[in-house]
N, C-alpha and C positions, 0 to 999 in steps of 0.2 A: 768400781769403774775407774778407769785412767783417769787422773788429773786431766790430762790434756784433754780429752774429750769435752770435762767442763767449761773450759772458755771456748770449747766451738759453739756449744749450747747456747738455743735460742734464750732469750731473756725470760720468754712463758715458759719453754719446759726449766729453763734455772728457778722460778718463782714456786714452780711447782713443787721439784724438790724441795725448796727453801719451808714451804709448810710442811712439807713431812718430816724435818728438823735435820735436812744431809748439809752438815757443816762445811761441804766441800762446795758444793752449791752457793753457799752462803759468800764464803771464800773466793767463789768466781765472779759473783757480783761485786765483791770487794775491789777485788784488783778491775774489773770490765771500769768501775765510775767514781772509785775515791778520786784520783786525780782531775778527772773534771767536776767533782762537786767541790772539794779543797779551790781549784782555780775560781769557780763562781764567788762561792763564800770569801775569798784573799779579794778577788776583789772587790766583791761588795761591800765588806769588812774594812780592810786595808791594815789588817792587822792579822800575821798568821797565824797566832798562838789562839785566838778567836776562832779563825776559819779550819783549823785542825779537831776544836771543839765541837763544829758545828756537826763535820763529818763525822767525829767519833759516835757525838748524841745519835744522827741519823741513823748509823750505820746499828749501832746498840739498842735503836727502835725497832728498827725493821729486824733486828733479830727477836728481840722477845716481843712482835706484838704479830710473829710469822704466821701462825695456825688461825690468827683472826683476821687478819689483813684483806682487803679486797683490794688487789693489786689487777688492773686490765691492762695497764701500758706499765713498765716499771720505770723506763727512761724518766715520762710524765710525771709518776709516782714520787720519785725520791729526788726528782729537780723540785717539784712543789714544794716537798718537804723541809727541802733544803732552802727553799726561801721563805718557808714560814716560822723558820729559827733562826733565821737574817733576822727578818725582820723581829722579832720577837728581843733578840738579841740586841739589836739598834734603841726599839723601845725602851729594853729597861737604860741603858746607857742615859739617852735622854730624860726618863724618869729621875735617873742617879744626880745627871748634872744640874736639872730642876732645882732638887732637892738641897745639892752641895749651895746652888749661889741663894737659896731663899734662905739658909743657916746661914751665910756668914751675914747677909744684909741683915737678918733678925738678928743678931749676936752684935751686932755694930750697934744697929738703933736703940734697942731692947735691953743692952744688959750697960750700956752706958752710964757711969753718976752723973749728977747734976753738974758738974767743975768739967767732965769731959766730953758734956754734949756738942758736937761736931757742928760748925757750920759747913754750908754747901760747897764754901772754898777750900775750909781744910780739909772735907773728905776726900777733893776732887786733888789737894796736890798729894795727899797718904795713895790714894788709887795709882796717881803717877808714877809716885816713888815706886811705889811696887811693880808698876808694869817694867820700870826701869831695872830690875834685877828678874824679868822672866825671859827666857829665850827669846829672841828676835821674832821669830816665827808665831811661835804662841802669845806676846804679846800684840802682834798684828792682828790675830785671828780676836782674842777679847777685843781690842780695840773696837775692831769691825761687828762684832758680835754683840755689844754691851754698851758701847758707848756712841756709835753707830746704827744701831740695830739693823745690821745687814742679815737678811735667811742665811742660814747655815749652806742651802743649797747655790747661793749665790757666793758665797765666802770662796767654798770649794772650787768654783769653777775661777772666782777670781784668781785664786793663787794656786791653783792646778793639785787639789789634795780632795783626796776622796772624803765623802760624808764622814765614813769614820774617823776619818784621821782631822776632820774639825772639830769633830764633837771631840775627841782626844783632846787636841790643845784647850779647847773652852773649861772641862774638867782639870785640865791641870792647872789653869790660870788660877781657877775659880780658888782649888788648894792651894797655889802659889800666895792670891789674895789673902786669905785667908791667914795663912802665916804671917803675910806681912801687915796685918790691919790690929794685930792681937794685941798691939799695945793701947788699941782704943776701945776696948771691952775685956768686960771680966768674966772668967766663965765662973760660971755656980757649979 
């Protein structure tokens, strides 16, 4: 069959072929919605290297999970899908950042001697110091984040940067901090 006839092809008869495993099929679903799933994912992400990820994963499900798929709408189909790897995707981020600032707070308190246990003042100007050598930006966002406790979704809209790109800076800080606290814990 002509390429071309593929992208005239309705989305059900493209789905159709797609389970009887016609690569070209496959290929016209491709080129018909990567670029508006890449756009949804960019910007819900705000990260392209992300949102090119996301499309890839999709796009490499909906090929090998083709012969079992129950696809009725495929628009519906691979937009859902595509936002349940958003989201998925955003989770573990937030999981990652959790986990970064509960390491360096435990590593601060926990692995401390007795000669360098930190009062409330010295940790607060060591924090400074450090926000003082992180980017302008990402030091605004912990600021607001940390010392503040501003929602990340309120952060965003304060300073005009997408969810992902807050949680971006809150993990960088958190690494930023973290170099720069190292002289008041020892690691084992």
């Amino acid at each position: 069959m002509d390429t071309m006839r593929y992208h005239e092809m309705t989305d059900e008869s493209l789905v159709m072929l797609l389970k009887g495993g016609d690569t070209r099929a496959f290929e016209a679903i491709y080129q018909r919605y990567w670029r508006q799933l890449y756009g949804f994912a960019s910007h819900q992400l705000g990260v392209r290297e992300d949102a090119e990820e996301i499309v890839h994963d999709l796009m490499l499900s909906l090929w090998q999970n083709r012969e079992h798929s129950n696809i009725g709408n495929l628009r519906i189909y691979i937009f859902i899908a595509a936002r349940n790897l958003v989201n998925k995707s955003i989770k573990s981020q937030i999981n990652l950042r959790k986990y970064l600032e509960f390491r360096v707070f435990q590593e601060v308190f926990e692995h401390s001697s007795v000669n360098e246990i930190l009062t409330n003042e010295a940790l607060e100007t060591a924090v400074e110091q450090a926000m003082k050598q992180m980017p302008e930006k990402t030091a605004a966002v912990f600021r607001m984040s940390k010392l503040e406790e501003v929602p990340v979704k309120q952060i965003a809209a304060a300073l005009g940067l997408t969810h992902k790109a807050v949680e971006y800076h809150i993990t960088k800080s958190i690494k930023l901090l973290r170099q720069q606290l190292k002289p008041y814990y020892h690691e084992n």
